[in-house]
C-alpha positions, 0 to 999 in steps of 0.5 A, spaced: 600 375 516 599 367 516 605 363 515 605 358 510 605 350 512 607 345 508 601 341 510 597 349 506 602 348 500 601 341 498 594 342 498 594 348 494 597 345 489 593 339 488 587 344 488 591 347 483 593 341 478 585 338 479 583 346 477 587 346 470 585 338 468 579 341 469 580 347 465 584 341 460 577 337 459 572 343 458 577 346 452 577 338 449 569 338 450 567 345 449 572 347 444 569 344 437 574 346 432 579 341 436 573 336 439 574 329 437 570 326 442 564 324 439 566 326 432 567 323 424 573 325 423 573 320 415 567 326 413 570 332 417 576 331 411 572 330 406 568 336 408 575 339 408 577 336 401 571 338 398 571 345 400 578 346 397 576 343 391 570 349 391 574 354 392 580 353 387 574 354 383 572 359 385 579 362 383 580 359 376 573 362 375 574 369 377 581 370 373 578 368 368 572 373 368 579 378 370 583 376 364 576 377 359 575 384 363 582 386 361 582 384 354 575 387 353 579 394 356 584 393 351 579 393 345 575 399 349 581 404 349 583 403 341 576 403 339 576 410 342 582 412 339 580 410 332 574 414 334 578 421 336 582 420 330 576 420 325 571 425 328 579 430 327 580 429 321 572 429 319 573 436 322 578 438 319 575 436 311 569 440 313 573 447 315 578 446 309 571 445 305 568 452 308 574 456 308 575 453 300 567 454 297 563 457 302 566 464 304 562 469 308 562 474 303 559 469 298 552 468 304 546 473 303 545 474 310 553 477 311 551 483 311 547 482 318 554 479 320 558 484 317 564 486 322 566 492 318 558 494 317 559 500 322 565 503 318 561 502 311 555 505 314 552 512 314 551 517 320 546 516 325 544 524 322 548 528 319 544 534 321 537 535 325 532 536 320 535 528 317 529 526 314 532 519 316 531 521 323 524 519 324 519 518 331 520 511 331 528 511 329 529 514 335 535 517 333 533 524 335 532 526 343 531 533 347 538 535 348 542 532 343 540 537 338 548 538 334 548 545 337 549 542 343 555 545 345 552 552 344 547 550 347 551 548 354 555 554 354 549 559 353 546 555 358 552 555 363 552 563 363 544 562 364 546 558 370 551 564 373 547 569 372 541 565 376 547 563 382 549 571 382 541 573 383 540 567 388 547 569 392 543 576 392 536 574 395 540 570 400 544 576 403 537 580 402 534 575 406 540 574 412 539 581 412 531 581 413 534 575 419 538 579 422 534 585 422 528 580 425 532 577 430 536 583 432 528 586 433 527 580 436 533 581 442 530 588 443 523 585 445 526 580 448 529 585 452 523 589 453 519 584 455 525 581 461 524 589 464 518 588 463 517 582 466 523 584 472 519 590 473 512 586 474 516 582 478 519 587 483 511 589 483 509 582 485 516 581 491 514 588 494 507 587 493 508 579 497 511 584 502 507 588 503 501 582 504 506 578 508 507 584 512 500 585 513 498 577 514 504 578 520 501 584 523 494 581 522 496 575 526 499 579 531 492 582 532 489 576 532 494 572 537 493 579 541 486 578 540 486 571 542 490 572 548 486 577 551 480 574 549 482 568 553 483 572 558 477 576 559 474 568 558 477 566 564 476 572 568 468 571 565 469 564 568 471 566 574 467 571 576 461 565 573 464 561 578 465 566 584 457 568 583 455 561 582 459 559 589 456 565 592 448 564 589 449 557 592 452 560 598 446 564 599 442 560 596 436 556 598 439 549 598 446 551 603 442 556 606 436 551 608 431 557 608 424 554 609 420 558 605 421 554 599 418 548 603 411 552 605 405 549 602 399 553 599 394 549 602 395 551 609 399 554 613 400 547 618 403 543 611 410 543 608 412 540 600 416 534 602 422 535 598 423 542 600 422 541 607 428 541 610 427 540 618 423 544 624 425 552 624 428 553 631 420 556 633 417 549 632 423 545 636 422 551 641 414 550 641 415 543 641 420 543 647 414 548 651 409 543 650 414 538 652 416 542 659 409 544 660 407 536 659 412 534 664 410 539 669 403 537 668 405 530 670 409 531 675 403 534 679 399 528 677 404 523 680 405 528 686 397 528 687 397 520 686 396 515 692 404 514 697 404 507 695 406 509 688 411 515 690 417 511 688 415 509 681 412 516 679 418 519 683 422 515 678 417 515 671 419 523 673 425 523 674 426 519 666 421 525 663 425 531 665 431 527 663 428 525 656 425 533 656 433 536 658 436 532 652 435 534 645 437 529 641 433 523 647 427 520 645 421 525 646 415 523 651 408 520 648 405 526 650 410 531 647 409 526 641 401 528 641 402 536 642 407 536 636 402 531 632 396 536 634 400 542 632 402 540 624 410 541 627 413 534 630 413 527 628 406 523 631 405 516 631 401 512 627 396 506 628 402 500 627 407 505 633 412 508 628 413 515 627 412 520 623 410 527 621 404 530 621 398 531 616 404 529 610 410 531 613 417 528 613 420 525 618 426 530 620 432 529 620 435 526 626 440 530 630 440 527 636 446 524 639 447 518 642 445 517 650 449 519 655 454 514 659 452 510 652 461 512 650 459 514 644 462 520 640 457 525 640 456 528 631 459 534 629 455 539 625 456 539 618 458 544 613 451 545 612 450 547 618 456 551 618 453 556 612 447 556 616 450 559 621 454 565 618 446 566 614 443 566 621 449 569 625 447 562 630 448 555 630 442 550 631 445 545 634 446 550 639 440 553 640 438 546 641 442 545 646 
């Protein structure tokens, strides 16, 4: 919070005496009922004057018309009195004039109006065969005849008697309701033991449906069980027999009467032929011997110069003729080709099978000293072992 000066003081209250000599000056401008700059103040009086000379005027002029209005007030309500009081006394002239002179027994039509005209007059009828009783008086309807009371208790005993034989039909006929509901109950009845013993029927006859759908499922299941059973025994022995055909058959067994040709006796079917028979490969070695010894009496015959060559060229022959699986000499090649039995070679040096047969099989294992694994036999091999009772890889060997 500032502190005030004195300097702060002083100044405030010269902006506040210069704020209300403002205000002062614009109520003396602005405000034109107390304006006296730049007006006339002569005719504003005159103005003034004049105004209140119209107005006292204006007031005589208004009492005056009040005055005249309450005189003619006056005159109003004691005209209307006399009034009152003439029309009464007219009244009262005319009444006493008609009670005087014109009484309602003197009119014509008196007795249309006649108050005691009902006591004065005859009766309606005074019997039913009145002949003043016409269709259209209407004096006369069904059942206010005068013998009515007659009537009425003729028909009360009328009406008991009617009540007393409807009370019996009722009881006859609660008695025929009580007979058929009671008929009713009892073919009720019968038909529940009816429909009890049929359904007795029907739950023993569902037993006994039950009893043979269990025994017959049972069978079926029973028959089921052992007709899995005799298909799995069927399978077993197809298996068992499908196993020993192909152990005895063609295939495992390489038996080589199936890759026998019909043109001759030299040829073979290519996709039947399965390799050489033990006889051809121990003809082929035959003539593979028989070769080298032929050839070994040719180098033994040749010229000393070349002894050491022809000492080693036999040396490789009977080598190659020893081993089964070495390569065979070209002569062996020849004789093989000339018998239909071995693989020959062609025009462009590759080898083949004679007049169309394939090449066989190689069995031959790699050269000795070479440090390669020597092939097993085969589970083919083994098969035609136990068929033949030997193995050819033995009997190669």
């Amino acid at each position: 919070m500032e502190v005030a000066q004195p300097r702060d003081l002083e100044q405030h209250l010269r902006l506040a005496k210069r704020s209300r000599g403002e205000l002062c000056r614009q109520k003396r401008i602005f405000n034109a009922r107390s304006r006296l700059l730049g007006g006339d103040t002569e005719a504003w009086d005159f103005q003034v004057h004049d105004q209140k000379i119209k107005e006292a005027t204006e007031k005589a002029r208004h009492e005056t018309f009040a005055a005249e209005m309450r005189q003619n007030d006056k005159i109003m309500c004691m005209l209307e009195g006399r009034e009152r009081r003439d029309k009464k006394s007219l009244c009262k002239a005319i009444s006493d004039f008609q009670q005087t002179f014109q009484k309602p027994e003197t009119r014509r039509e008196f007795d249309l109006s006649d108050p005691l005209a009902l006591r004065k007059d005859l009766p309606a009828r005074q019997s039913d065969n009145d002949i003043r009783n016409t269709v259209s008086g209407m004096q006369r309807f069904m059942g206010e005849d005068l013998n009515f009371h007659e009537r009425k208790r003729f028909q009360e005993e009328q009406n008991r008697e009617w009540a007393s034989q409807q009370q019996r039909e009722q009881e006859r006929a609660r008695a025929a309701q009580r007979r058929a509901e009671d008929l009713y109950f009892k073919t009720r009845l019968q038909f529940d033991e009816t429909a009890k013993h049929l359904q007795n029927l029907e739950s023993a006859t569902r037993k006994a449906v039950c009893a043979a759908v269990k025994e017959f499922n049972k069978n079926q299941a029973t028959e089921s069980v052992e007709r899995k059973t005799r298909e799995k025994k069927q399978e077993e022995e197809d298996n068992l027999a499908e196993i020993s055909n192909l152990l005895r058959g063609d295939l495992l067994s390489e038996n080589p009467q199936p890759a026998a040709s019909s043109l001759g006796p030299h040829r073979v079917v290519p996709d039947r032929w399965k390799g050489m028979t033990r006889e051809q490969l121990e003809h082929i070695r035959l003539v593979q011997k028989q070769q080298i010894q032929e050839k070994l009496v040719r180098v033994s015959r040749a010229p000393r110069a070349s002894a050491p060559g022809a000492v080693s060229h036999g040396r490789r022959a009977e080598r190659g003729g020893n081993e089964v699986t070495g390569a065979p000499a070209a002569s062996g090649r020849r004789a093989a080709a000339r018998h239909g039995v071995g693989p020959a070679k062609g025009a462009d040096g590759s080898l083949h099978a004679a007049h169309g047969a394939p090449a066989p099989a190689r069995a031959a294992g790699p050269p000795p000293g070479s440090g390669l694994r020597q092939p097993q036999p085969g589970p083919g091999a083994a098969l035609a072992e136990e068929t033949y009772g030997g193995s050819l890889y033995k009997s190669a060997h």
